[in-house]
C-alpha positions as CSV (number, residue, x, y, z in Angstrom):
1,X,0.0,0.0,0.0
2,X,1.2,3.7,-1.1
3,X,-0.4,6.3,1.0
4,X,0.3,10.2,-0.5
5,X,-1.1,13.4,1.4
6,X,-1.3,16.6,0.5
7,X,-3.5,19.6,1.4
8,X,-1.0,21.5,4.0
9,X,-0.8,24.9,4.2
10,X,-0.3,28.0,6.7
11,X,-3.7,29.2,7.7
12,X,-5.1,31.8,10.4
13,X,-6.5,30.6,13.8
14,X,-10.1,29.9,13.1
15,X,-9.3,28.8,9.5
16,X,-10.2,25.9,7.9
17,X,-8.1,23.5,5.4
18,X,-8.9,20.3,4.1
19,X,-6.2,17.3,3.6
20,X,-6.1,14.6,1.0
21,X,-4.8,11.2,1.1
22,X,-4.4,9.3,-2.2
23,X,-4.2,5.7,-1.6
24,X,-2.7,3.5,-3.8
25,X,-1.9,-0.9,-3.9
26,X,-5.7,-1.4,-2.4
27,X,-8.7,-0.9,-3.0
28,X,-11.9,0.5,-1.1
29,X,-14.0,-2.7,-1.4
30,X,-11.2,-4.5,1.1
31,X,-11.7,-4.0,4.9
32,X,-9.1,-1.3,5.6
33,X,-8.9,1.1,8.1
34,X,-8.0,4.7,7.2
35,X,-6.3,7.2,9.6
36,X,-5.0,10.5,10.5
37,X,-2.1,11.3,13.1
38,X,-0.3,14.2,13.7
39,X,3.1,15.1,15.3
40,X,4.2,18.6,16.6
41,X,7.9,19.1,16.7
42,X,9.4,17.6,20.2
43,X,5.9,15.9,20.5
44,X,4.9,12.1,20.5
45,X,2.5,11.4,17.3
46,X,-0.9,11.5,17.8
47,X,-3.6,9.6,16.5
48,X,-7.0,11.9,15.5
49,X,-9.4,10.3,13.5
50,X,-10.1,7.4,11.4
51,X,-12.5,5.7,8.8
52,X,-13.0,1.8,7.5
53,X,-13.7,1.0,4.1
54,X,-16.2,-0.9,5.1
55,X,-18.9,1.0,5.9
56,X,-17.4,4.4,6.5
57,X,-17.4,3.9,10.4
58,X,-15.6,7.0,11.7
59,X,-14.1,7.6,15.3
60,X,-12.4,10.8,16.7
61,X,-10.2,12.1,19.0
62,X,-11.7,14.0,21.3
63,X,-9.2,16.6,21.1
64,X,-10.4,17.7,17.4
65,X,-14.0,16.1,18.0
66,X,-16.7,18.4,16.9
67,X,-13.9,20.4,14.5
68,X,-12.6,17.8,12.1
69,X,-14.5,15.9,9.8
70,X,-13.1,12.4,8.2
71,X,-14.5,11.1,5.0
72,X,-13.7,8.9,1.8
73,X,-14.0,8.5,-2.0
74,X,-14.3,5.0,-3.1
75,X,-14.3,6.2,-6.6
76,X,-10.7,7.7,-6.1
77,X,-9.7,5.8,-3.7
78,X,-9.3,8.7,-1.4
79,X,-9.6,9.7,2.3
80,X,-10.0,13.3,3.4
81,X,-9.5,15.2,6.7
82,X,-11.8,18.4,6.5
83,X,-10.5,20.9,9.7
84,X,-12.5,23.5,10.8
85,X,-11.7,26.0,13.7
86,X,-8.2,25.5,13.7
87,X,-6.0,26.4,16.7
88,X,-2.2,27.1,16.9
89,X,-2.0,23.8,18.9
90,X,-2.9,21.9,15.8
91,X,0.3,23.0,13.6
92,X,1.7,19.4,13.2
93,X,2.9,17.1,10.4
94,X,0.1,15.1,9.5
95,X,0.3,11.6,8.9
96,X,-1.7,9.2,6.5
97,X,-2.0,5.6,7.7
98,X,-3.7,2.4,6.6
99,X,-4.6,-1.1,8.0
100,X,-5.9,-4.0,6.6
101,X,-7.9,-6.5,7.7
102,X,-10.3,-5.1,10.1
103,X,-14.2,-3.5,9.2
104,X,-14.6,-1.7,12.4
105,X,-12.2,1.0,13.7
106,X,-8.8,0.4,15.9
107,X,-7.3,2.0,18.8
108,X,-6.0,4.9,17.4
109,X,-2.4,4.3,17.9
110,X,0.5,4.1,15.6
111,X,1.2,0.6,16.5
112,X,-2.2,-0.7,15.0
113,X,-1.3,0.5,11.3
114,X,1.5,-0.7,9.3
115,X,1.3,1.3,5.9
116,X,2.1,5.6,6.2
117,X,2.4,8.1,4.1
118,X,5.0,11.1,4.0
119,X,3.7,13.7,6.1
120,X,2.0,17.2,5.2
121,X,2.1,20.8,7.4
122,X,-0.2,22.4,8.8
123,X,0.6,25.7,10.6
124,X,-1.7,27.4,12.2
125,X,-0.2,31.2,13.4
126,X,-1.9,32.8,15.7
């Protein structure tokens, strides 16, 4: 599996921006789980949200719960993090990750997915 964000930017507190990750080596109609982590610099990564292919089951952190919004395109085999509201605290490198082999979401630690992509800032300034 090949896993490519994008959608980083620098944005105002109390902007919005929405990330894209391109997945690639699977398809939607396999039981995959989707997620999102982030890591701030001298921070450990944190996991935020995630989706399964199966029937678009999402789960949150409650830390961007009620601000970010996960969703998927099976057509184009693509996973989106919508962010809305965003604070300084949420300038981080954010992760793409995948696991197979499950239709209902995981703990959402790093340990539980095996496939990751690159990485894309965000940078929120205050």
């Amino acid at each position: 599996a090949h896993l490519v964000e994008s959608g980083g930017a620098l944005v105002q507190t109390g902007g919005s921006l929405r990330l894209s990750c391109l997945v690639s080596g699977f398809t939607f109609d396999e039981n995959w789980v989707i997620g999102w982590f982030r890591q701030a610099p001298g921070q450990e990564r944190e996991g935020i949200s995630e989706i399964t292919t199966y029937d678009c089951s999402t789960d949150y952190a409650d830390s961007v719960k009620g601000r970010f919004t996960m969703s998927s395109d099976h057509t184009k085999n693509t996973v989106f993090l919508e962010m809305n509201n965003l604070k300084p605290e949420d300038t981080a490198v954010y992760y793409c990750a995948a696991t197979f082999g499950t239709d209902v979401v995981v703990e959402l630690n790093e340990l539980e997915f095996d496939y990751w992509g690159q990485g894309t800032q965000v940078t929120v300034s205050s």
